[in-house]
C-alpha positions as CSV (number, residue, x, y, z in Angstrom):
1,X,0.0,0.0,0.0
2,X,3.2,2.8,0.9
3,X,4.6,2.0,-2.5
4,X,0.6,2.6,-4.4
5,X,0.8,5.8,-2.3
6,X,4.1,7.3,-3.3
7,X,2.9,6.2,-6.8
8,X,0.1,8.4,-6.7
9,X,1.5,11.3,-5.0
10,X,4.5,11.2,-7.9
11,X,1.3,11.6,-10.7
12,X,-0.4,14.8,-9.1
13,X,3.3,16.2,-9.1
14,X,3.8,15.3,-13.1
15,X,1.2,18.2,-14.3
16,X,2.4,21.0,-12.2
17,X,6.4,20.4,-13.5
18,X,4.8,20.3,-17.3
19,X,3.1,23.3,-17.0
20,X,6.3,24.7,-15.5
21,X,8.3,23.5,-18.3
22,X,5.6,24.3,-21.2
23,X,4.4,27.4,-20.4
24,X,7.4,29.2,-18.2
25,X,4.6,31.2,-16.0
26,X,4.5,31.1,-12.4
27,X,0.5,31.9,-12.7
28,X,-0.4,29.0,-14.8
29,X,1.8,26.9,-12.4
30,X,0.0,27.7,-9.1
31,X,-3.1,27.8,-11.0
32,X,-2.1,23.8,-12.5
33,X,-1.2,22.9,-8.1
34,X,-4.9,23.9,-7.0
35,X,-6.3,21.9,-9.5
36,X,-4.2,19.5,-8.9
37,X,-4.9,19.7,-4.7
38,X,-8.5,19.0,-5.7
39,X,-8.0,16.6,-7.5
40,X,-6.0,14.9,-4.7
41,X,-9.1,15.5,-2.1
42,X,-11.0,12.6,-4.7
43,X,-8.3,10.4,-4.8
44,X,-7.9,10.7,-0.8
45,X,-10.4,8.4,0.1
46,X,-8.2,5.8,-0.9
47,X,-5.0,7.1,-0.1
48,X,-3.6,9.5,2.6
49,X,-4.4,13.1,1.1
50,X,-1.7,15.2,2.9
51,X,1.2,13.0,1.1
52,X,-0.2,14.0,-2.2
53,X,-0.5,17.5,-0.9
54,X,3.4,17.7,0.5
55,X,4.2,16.2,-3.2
56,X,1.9,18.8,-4.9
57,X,4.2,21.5,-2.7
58,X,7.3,20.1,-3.6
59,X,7.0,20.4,-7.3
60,X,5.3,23.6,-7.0
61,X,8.3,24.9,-4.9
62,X,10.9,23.1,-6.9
63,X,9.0,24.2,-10.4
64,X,9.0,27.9,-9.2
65,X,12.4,27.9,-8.2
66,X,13.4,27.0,-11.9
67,X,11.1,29.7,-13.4
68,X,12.6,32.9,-14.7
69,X,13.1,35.8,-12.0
70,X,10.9,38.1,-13.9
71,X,8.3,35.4,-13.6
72,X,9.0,35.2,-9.9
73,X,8.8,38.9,-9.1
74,X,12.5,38.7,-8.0
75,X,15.0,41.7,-8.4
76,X,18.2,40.7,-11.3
77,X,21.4,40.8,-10.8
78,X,23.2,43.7,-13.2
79,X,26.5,42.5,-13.1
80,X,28.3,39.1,-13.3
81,X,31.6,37.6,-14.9
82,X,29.7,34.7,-16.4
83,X,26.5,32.8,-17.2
84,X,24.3,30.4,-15.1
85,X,21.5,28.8,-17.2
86,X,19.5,29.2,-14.0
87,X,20.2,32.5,-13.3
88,X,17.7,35.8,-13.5
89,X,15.8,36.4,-16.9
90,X,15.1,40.4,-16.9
91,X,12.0,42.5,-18.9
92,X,9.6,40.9,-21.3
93,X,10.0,37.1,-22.6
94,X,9.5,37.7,-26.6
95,X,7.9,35.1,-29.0
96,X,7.9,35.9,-32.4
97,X,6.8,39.2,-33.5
98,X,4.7,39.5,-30.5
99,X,6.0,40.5,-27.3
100,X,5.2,40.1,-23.6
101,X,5.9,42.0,-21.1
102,X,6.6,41.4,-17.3
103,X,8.4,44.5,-16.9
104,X,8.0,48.0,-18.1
105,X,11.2,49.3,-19.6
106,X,11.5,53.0,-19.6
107,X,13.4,54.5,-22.1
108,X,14.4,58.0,-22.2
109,X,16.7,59.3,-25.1
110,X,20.3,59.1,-25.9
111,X,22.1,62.4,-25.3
112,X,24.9,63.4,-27.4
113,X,27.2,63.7,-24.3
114,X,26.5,59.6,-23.7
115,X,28.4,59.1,-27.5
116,X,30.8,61.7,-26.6
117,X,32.2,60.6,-23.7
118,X,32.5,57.0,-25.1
119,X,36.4,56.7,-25.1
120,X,38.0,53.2,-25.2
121,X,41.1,53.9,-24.1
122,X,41.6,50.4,-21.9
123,X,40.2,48.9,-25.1
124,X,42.7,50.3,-27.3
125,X,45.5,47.4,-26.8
126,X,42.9,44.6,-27.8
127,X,41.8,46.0,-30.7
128,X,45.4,47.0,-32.1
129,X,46.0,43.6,-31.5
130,X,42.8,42.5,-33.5
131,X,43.4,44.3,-36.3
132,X,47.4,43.7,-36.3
133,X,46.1,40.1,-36.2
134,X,43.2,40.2,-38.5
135,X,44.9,42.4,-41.1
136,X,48.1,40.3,-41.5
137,X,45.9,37.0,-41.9
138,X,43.3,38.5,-43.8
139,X,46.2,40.1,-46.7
140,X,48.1,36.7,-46.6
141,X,44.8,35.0,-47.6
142,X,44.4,36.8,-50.7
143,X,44.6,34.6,-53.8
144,X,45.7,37.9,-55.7
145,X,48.2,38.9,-53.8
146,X,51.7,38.3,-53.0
147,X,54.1,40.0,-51.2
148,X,56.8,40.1,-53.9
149,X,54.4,40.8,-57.1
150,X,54.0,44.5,-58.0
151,X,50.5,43.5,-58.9
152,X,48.8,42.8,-56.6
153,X,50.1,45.7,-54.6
154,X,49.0,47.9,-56.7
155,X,45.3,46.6,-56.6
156,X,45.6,47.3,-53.3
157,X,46.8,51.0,-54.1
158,X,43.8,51.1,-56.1
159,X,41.7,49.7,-53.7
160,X,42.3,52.4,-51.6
161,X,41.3,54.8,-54.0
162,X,38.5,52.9,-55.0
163,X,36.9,52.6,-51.6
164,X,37.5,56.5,-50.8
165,X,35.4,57.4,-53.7
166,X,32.8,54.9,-53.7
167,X,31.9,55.8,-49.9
168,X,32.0,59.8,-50.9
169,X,29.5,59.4,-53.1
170,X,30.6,58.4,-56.8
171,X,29.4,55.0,-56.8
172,X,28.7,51.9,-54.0
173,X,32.3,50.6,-53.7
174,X,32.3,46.8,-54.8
175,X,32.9,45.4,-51.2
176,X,33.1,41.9,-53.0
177,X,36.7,42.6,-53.8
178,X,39.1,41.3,-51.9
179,X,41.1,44.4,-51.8
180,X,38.0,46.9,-51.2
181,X,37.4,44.7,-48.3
182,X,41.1,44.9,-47.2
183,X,41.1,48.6,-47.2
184,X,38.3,48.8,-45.6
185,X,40.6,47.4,-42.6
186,X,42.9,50.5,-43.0
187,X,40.1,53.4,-43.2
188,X,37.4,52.3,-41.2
189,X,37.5,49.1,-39.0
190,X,38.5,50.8,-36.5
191,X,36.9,54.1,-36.2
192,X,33.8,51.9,-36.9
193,X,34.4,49.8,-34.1
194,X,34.7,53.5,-31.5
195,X,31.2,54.1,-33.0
196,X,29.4,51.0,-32.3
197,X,30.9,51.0,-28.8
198,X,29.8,54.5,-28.7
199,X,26.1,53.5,-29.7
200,X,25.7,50.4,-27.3
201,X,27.3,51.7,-24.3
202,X,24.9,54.9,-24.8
203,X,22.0,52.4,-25.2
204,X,23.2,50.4,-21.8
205,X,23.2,53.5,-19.8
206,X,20.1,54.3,-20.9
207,X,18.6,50.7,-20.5
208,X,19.8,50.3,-16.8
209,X,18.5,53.9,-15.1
210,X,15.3,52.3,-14.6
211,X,15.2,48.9,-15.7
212,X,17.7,46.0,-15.4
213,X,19.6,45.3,-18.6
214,X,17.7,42.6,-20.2
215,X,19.5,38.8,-19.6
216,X,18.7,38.0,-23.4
217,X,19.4,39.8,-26.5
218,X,18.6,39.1,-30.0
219,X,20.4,41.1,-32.6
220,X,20.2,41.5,-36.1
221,X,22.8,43.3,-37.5
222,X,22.0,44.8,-41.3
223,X,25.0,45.6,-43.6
224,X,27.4,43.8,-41.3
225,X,30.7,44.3,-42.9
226,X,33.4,43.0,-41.0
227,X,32.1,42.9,-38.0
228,X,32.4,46.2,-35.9
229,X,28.8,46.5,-34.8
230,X,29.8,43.0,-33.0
231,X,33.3,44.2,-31.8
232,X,31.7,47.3,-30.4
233,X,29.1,45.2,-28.9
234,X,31.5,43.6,-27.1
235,X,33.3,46.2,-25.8
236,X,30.2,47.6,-24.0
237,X,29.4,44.6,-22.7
238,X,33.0,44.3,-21.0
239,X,32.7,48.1,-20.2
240,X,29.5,47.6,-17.9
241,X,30.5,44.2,-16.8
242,X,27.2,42.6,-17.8
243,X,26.7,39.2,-19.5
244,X,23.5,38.4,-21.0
245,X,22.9,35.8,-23.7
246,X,22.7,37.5,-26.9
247,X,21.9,35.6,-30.2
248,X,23.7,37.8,-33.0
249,X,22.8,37.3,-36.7
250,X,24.9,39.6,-39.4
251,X,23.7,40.0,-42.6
252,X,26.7,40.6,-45.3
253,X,26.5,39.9,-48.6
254,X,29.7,40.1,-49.3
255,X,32.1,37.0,-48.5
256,X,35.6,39.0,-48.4
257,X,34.3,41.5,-45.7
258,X,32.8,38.6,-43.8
259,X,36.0,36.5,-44.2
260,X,38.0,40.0,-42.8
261,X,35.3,40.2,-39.7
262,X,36.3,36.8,-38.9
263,X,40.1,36.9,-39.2
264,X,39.7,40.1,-36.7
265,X,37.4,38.7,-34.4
266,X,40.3,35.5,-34.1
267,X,42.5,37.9,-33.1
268,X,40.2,39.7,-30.5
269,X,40.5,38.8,-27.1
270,X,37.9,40.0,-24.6
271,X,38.9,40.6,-21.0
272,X,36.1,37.9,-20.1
273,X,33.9,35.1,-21.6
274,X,31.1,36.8,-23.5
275,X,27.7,34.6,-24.0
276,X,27.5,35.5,-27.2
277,X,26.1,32.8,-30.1
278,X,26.9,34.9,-34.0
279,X,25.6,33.6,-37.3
280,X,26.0,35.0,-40.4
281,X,23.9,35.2,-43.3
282,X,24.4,36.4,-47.0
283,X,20.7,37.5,-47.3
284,X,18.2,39.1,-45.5
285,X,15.4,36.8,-47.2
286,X,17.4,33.6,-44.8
287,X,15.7,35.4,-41.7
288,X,12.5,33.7,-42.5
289,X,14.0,30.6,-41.0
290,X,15.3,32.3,-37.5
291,X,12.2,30.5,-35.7
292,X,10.9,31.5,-32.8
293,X,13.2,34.6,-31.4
294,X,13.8,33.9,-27.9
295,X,15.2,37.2,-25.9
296,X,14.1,39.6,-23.4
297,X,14.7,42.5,-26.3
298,X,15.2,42.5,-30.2
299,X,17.3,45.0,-31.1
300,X,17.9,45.7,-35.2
301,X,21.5,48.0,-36.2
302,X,22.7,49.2,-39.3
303,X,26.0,50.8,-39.1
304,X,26.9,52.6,-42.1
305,X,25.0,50.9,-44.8
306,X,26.0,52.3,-48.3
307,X,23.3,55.1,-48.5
308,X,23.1,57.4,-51.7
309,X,23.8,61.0,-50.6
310,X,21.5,63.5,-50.7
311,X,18.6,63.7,-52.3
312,X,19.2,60.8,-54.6
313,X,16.1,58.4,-53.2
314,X,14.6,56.6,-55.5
315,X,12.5,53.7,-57.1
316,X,15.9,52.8,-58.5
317,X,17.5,52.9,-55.2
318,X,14.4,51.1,-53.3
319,X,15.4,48.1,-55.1
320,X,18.8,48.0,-53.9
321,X,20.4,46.1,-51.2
322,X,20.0,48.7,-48.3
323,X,16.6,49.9,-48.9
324,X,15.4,46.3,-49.5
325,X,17.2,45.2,-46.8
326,X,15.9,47.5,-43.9
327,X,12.7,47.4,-45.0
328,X,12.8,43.6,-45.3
329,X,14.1,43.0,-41.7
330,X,12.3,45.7,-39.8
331,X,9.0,43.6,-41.2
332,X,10.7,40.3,-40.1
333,X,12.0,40.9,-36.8
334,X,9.7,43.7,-35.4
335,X,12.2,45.1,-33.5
336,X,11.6,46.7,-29.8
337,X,14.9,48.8,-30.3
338,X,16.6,49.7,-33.7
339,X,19.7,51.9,-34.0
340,X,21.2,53.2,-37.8
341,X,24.5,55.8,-38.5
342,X,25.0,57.0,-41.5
343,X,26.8,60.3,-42.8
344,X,24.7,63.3,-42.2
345,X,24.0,64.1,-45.5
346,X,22.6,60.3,-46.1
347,X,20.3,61.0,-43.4
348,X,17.2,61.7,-45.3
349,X,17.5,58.4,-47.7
350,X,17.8,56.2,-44.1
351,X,14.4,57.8,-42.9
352,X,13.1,57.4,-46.2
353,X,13.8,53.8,-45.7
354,X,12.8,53.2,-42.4
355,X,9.5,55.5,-43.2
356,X,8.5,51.9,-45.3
357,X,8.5,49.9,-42.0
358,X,4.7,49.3,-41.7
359,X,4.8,49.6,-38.0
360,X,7.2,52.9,-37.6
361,X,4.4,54.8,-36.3
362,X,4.6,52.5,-33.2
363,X,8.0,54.1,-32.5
364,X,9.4,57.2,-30.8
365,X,12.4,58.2,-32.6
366,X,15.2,60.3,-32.1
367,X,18.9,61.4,-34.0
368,X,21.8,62.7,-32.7
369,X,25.0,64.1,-34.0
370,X,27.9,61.7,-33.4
371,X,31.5,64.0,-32.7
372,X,34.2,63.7,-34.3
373,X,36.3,63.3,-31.0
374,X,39.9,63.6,-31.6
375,X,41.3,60.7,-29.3
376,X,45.0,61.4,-30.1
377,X,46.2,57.7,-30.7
378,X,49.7,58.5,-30.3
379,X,50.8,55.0,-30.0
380,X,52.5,52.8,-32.7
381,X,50.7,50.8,-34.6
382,X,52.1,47.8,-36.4
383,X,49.4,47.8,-38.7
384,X,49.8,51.7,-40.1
385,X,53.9,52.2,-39.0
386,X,54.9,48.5,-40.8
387,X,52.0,46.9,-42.9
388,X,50.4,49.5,-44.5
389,X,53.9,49.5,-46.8
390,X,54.5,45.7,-46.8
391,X,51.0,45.2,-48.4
392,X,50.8,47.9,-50.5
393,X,47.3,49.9,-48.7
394,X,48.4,53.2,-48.8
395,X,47.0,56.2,-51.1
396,X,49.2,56.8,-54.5
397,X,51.6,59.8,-54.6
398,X,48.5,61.7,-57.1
399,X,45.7,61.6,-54.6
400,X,45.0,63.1,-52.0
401,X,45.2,62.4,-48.9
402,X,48.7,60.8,-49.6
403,X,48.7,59.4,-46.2
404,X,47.2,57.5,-43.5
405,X,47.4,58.7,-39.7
406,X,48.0,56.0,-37.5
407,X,46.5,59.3,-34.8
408,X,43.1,59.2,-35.7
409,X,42.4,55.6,-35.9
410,X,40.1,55.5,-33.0
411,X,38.5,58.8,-33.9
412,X,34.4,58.3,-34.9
413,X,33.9,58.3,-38.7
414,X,33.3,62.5,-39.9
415,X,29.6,63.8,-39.8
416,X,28.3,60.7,-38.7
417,X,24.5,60.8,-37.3
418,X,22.8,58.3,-35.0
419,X,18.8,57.5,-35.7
420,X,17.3,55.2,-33.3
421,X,13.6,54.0,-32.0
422,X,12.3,52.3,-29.6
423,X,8.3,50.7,-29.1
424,X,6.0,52.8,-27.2
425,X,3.3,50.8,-28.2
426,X,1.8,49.2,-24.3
427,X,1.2,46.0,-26.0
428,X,5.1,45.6,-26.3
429,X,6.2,45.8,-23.1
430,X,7.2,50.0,-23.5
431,X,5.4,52.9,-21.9
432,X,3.7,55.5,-24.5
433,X,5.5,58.7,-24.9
434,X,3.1,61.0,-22.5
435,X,5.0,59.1,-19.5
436,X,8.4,58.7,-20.6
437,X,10.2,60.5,-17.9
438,X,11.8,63.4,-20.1
């Protein structure tokens, strides 16, 4: 008779752990163990009751215990050096396109001092490193090139010119191309990598005034190049000593800037372990198989994307890569967050983008002026003092500028803008704009 009792008491436990594990609510769980003590009253005339009612306790208390904090009410930790499966979940569990929300984030704007006062300077060593590293590999990889062929260094003179032009306006530079994608290393990687730091340790300060930062991310990032967005991701992250999960998905097209992304990431070394899972993919349209998005927040970024200048908007340009592509994975991913830079004179083709997002009224956006903060990177670089000659990336004697400055590597790209948004809708977890605490 014990062991048909213990028997018993183990079923009216098996329904309040399923629940737990199905639906991840704390309500539906209690609700599941007072059913489930009712039921226990029938069955009690042939068994001892209050052994199915201690077993109905113990799963409920055991089943709780495994439940994300935000579904226990509990306060989350901001800070840790690593990740516990068990640990706090933060702000609103998101399924899909749909979110729900636990907690209320507030948001209140970015100010222009928060990107200002974004200097990496413990970063810098890491990320010399990375792209002394990345550079080096990345060059040496280079079916076209060899060290001791004229050739190939002067595609990579070219290149240099090439990629200047293309990004001031006279054409999208072909960032297929090897070579584009290796000067890309010397102008921009990493001034690119300052502004993304710049951007996401803004966006963390503003997160965690009134609400924790969430435990789970998931980020798209649109245009990815090789990588910076991620880099400077990663640097915030380290800066404010936070670890949450974040699931990162790139979009690049283009396999040479992906392949230098990678070669610099090898050579990056974070302080700490980062919880940080990073896919890439060549097309937006490959988003459709993401599957349920798991994360407390979905954040979308394009740094940079190769915007037409001024007022050169278009049908034409609608069909190309960045138009389609914003406009392709706002729809898709329904973000609660997005953040774009561009040049300031690209700034009306990126709203005119974003103004095709079918849910952009549900946003309250704002821009602000990145500076151009001279960070006086006086120390040697390997990469600018040695390989910039050895590979053959530097500007011919005929164009102007002639030369690269090692000193302004960690400056933020010139006349850069920021335009970001965030959900006010209630449905999505954010407060309406009437009681955003401005």
């Amino acid at each position: 008779m014990s062991i048909l009792v213990l028997l018993i008491a183990a079923l009216h436990a098996i329904p309040i752990v399923l629940a737990g594990r199905i639906t991840k609510k704390r309500e539906t769980v209690t609700k599941c163990a007072w059913i489930t003590a009712g039921i226990s009253i029938v069955t009690g005339a042939v068994v001892f009751t209050i052994v199915d009612w201690i077993a109905i306790w113990i799963a409920w208390r055991w089943t709780i215990s495994r439940l994300p904090e935000s579904e226990q009410g509990q306060s989350t930790q901001t800070s840790r050096t690593g990740r516990d499966d068990s640990s706090a979940r933060t702000s609103a569990t998101l399924s899909g396109a749909q979110s729900v929300a636990k907690v209320t984030p507030r948001l209140t704007p970015i100010e222009q001092s928060d990107l200002d006062i974004a200097d990496p300077l413990k970063f810098r060593k890491i990320l010399d490193v990375a792209h002394e590293g990345g550079f080096r590999s990345y060059v040496e990889s280079i079916h076209d090139w060899r060290e001791d062929s004229d050739a190939g260094r002067k595609k990579a003179s070219e290149a240099m010119v090439n990629l200047q032009r293309g990004t001031w306006g006279s054409g999208e530079p072909p960032y297929e191309d090897p070579f584009i994608a290796g000067a890309y290393q010397i102008q921009y990687q990493l001034k690119h990598c300052v502004m993304a730091f710049s951007f996401w340790n803004a966006l963390f300060r503003v997160l965690s005034e009134e609400t924790p930062i969430p435990d789970r991310l998931f980020v798209c990032d649109v245009g990815a190049g090789s990588d910076a967005g991620l880099i400077g991701l990663m640097l915030a992250l380290m800066e404010r000593d936070v670890n949450p999960h974040v699931r990162y998905v790139s979009i690049e097209p283009s396999d040479a800037m992906y392949e230098a992304g990678r070669l610099f990431r090898k050579h990056f070394e974070p302080k700490r372990h980062l919880d940080i899972d990073d896919e890439r993919y060549k097309c937006e349209n490959k988003l459709l198989h993401l599957g349920e998005l798991e994360s407390d927040a979905k954040i979308v970024t394009a740094f940079h994307l190769s915007w037409k200048y001024g007022q050169y908007y278009s049908n034409f340009n609608n069909n190309k890569d960045s138009s389609r592509s914003m406009k392709f994975v706002m729809n898709s991913i329904c973000p609660d967050i997005y953040a774009c830079t561009c040049h300031e004179n690209k700034s009306e083709n990126l709203e005119n983008a974003l103004n095709e997002y079918s849910e952009i009224s549900k946003y309250r956006r704002e821009k602000c002026k990145i500076s151009n903060i001279s960070r006086g990177a006086k120390q040697r670089s390997p990469v600018y003092s040695d390989l910039v000659d050895k590979f053959g990336f530097f500007f011919p004697p005929d164009h102007s500028p002639q030369t690269i400055t090692a000193n302004s590597r960690f400056n933020n790209p010139k006349s850069a803008m920021l335009h970001y948004g965030w959900l006010t809708d209630m449905e999505a977890g954010f407060v309406p704009d009437d009681d955003l605490p401005f």
